[in-house]
N, C-alpha and C positions, 0 to 999 in steps of 0.2 A: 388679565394679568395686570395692566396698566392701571385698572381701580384697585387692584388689592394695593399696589406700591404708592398709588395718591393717600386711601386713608393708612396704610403704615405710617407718611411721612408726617400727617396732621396729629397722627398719636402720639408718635416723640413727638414734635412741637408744644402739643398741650402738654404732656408729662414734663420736658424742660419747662413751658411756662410756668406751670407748677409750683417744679423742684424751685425755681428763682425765687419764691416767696418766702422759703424757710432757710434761715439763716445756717451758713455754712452747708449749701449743698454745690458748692462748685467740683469736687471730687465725684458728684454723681455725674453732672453733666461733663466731667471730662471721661468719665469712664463709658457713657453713654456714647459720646460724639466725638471727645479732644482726645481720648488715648490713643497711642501709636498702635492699637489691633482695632481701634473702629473700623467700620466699612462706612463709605459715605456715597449718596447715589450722587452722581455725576453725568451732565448734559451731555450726551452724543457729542451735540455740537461745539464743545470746548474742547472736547479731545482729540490730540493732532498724533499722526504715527509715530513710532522710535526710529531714528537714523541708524540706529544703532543694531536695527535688527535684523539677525544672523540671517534667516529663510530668504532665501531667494526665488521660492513660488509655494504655493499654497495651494493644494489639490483641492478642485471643484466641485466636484461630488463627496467630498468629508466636509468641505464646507458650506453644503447646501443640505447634508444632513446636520449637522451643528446649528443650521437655523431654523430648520425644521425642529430640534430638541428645542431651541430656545424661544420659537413661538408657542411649543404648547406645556416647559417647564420655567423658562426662566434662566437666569443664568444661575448654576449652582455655586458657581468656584469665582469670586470676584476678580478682579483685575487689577493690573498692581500700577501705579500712577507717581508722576513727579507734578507737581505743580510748577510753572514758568512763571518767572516774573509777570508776562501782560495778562496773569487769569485762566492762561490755558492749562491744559493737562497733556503730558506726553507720555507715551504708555512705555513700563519696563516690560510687565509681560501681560500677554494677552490680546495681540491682535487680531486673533483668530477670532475672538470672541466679541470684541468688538468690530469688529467685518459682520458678522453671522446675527450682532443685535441690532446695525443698521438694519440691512436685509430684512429680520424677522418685524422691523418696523417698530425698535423700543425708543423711547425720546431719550431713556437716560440709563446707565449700567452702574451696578454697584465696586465700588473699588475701594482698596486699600492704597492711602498716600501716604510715599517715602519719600526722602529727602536725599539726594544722590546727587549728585556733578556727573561731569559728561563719563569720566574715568569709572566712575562706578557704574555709569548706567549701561556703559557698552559691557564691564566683565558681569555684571546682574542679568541682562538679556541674554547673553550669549550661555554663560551656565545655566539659568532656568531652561535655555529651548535642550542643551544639552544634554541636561540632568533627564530633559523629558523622553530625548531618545528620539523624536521626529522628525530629524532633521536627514537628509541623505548625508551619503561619508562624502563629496564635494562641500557640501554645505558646514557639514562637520569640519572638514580639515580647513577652509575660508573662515571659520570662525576661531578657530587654533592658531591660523596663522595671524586674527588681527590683535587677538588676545598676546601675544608675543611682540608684534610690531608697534602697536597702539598703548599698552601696556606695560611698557619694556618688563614682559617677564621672560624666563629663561623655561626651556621645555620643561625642565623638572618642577620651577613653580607652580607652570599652567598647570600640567597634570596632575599636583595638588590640589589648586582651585576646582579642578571638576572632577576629582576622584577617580582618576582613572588612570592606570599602571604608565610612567616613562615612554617605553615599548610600545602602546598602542598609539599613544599621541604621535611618537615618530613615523609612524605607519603610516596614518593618517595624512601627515604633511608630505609625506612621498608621493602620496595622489596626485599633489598638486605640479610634480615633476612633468603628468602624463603630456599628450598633447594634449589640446583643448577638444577636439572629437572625441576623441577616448574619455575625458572626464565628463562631455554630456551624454556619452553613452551608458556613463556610471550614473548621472543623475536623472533620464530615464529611465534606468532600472534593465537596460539591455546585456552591460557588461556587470557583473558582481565584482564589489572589493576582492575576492579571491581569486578572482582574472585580471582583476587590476594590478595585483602584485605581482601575479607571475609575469606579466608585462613591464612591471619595470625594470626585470631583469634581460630585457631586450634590449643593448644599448641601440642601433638604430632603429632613427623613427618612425620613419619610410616604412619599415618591416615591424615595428610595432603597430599599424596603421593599416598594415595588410593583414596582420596576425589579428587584429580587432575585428576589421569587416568579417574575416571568416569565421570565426568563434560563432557570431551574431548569427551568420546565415547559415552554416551547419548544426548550429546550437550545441559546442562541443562545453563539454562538463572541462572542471581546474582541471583536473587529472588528464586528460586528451588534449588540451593548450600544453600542458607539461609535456608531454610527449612530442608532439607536432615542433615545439621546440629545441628538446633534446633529438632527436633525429633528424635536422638540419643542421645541427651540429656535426655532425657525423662524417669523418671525410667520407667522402661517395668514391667508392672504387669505378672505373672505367666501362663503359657494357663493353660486353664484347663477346659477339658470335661465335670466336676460333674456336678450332677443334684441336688441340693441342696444344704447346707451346708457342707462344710468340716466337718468330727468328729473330736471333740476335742481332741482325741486323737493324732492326724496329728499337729493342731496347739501346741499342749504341746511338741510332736517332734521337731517341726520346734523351736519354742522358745529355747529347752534343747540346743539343739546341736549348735543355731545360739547363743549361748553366747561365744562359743569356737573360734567362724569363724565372728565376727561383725556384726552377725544377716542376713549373707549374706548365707541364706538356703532357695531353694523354694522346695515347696511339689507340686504334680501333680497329684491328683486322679481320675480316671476316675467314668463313673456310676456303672462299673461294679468290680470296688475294686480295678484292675490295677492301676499301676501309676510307677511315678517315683521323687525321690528324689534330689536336685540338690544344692551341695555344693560350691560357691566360695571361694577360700582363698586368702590373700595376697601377703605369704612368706614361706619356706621351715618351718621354727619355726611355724609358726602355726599349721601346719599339727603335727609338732613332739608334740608340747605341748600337743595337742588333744589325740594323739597315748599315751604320757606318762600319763595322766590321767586315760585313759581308764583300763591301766597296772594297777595304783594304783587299780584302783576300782577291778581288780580282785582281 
């Protein structure tokens, strides 16, 4: 591969040296070399990362079959490049590809160079990886958010700029609500965006956090987190063994004492007279209010 790319590059050289001899061929050589859709090969070693780039990992085995294609094709799709003042090159898109033609061991990758400031080169990376669809919905919605923040656009700009409906972009940034367990669980691939959402409709976190471990460990589908959630909803009536009616003595208790506590008393009587009584309160002051009444009445 490496000899085929040395004598390509001595054939344009002698054809430019050529073209330079006949008068009025500078249009060949900029159509050759100078147009803005040349590819130009460029040193490994000039090229520095994008600060600006969205991905925050890069799967191992997609990128060691990627260098596997590119030691025995080449790179097919060039890479797209800024040049920097000191001579370097900073990649807009294509890290992947230059990661994979280190590795496959090429001295130099062909690219297309654009001319972008910092402001274009973050919304050009962040649309390319998006446009590409590789990116997890963490990584998606961190790049929406800086596209917004870094950018000052407004949601409905951004989801102009990358083509895709208001409604999904806002979806997307609600992710970033979760807690931080729950969004690496999104970006392992353990929790799906469609368990992500119905999670954000859990306002505690504590219980969103509990609701996530078990999804994982029971592997329940959206529709069973749906449910699991709607039936803890559910006021829970009292168990209760009795065979009959409660004495009204129990419900005149349950009422007295559930004026103190918001009516938050269950009673629990069995057939055989056992039971047990069950108190919720809110706040430390309730319990004292209750305790200081009690004093009055002695």
């Amino acid at each position: 591969m490496s000899a085929k790319r040395a004598a390509l590059g001595k054939g344009l050289g002698a054809l430019l040296a050529e073209a330079d001899k006949i008068k009025g061929t500078s249009e060949i050589r900029n159509m050759i070399s100078g147009g803005p859709a040349a590819v130009n090969e460029i040193p490994l070693e000039k090229i520095v990362p994008n600060p600006f780039q969205p991905r925050l990992n890069f799967d191992t085995e997609a990128l060691e079959e990627l260098t596997e294609s590119i030691r025995t094709l080449g790179i097919i799709q060039p890479l797209t490049l800024r040049q920097l003042p000191g001579g370097e090159y900073q990649i807009i898109s294509g890290e992947r590809r230059c990661r994979a033609a280190s590795a496959a061991g090429l001295k130099s990758v062909p690219a297309y160079i654009r001319k972008a400031d910092d402001g274009a080169m973050l919304e050009m990376a962040i649309v390319e990886n998006i446009q590409r669809q590789d990116l997890d919905a963490i990584e998606t919605a961190l790049s929406f958010q800086r596209l917004i923040n870094e950018c000052n656009l407004t949601q409905e700009g951004m989801a102009k700029r990358v083509g895709k409906p208001r409604a999904t972009v806002a979806n997307y940034l609600r992710l970033l609500n979760l807690p931080e367990e729950i969004q690496k669980a999104v970006k392992l691939g353990k929790v799906s965006v469609g368990h992500a959402k119905v999670l954000l409709g859990v306002d505690d976190v504590e219980r969103q956090l509990s609701l996530c471990e078990s999804l994982i460990k029971n592997e329940w589908s959206v529709r069973q987190l749906e449910q699991k959630i709607a039936a803890a909803r559910q006021p829970k009536e009292p168990a209760s063994d009795n065979v009959g009616e409660m004495p009204e003595i129990f419900r005149t208790f349950a009422a007295e004492i559930g004026r103190h506590f918001s009516n938050k008393v269950s009673v629990k009587r069995n057939a055989d007279g056992t039971g047990s009584i069950t108190i919720r309160f809110d706040n430390d002051s309730q319990v004292e209010n209750f305790l200081s009444k009690l004093s009055d009445k002695e």
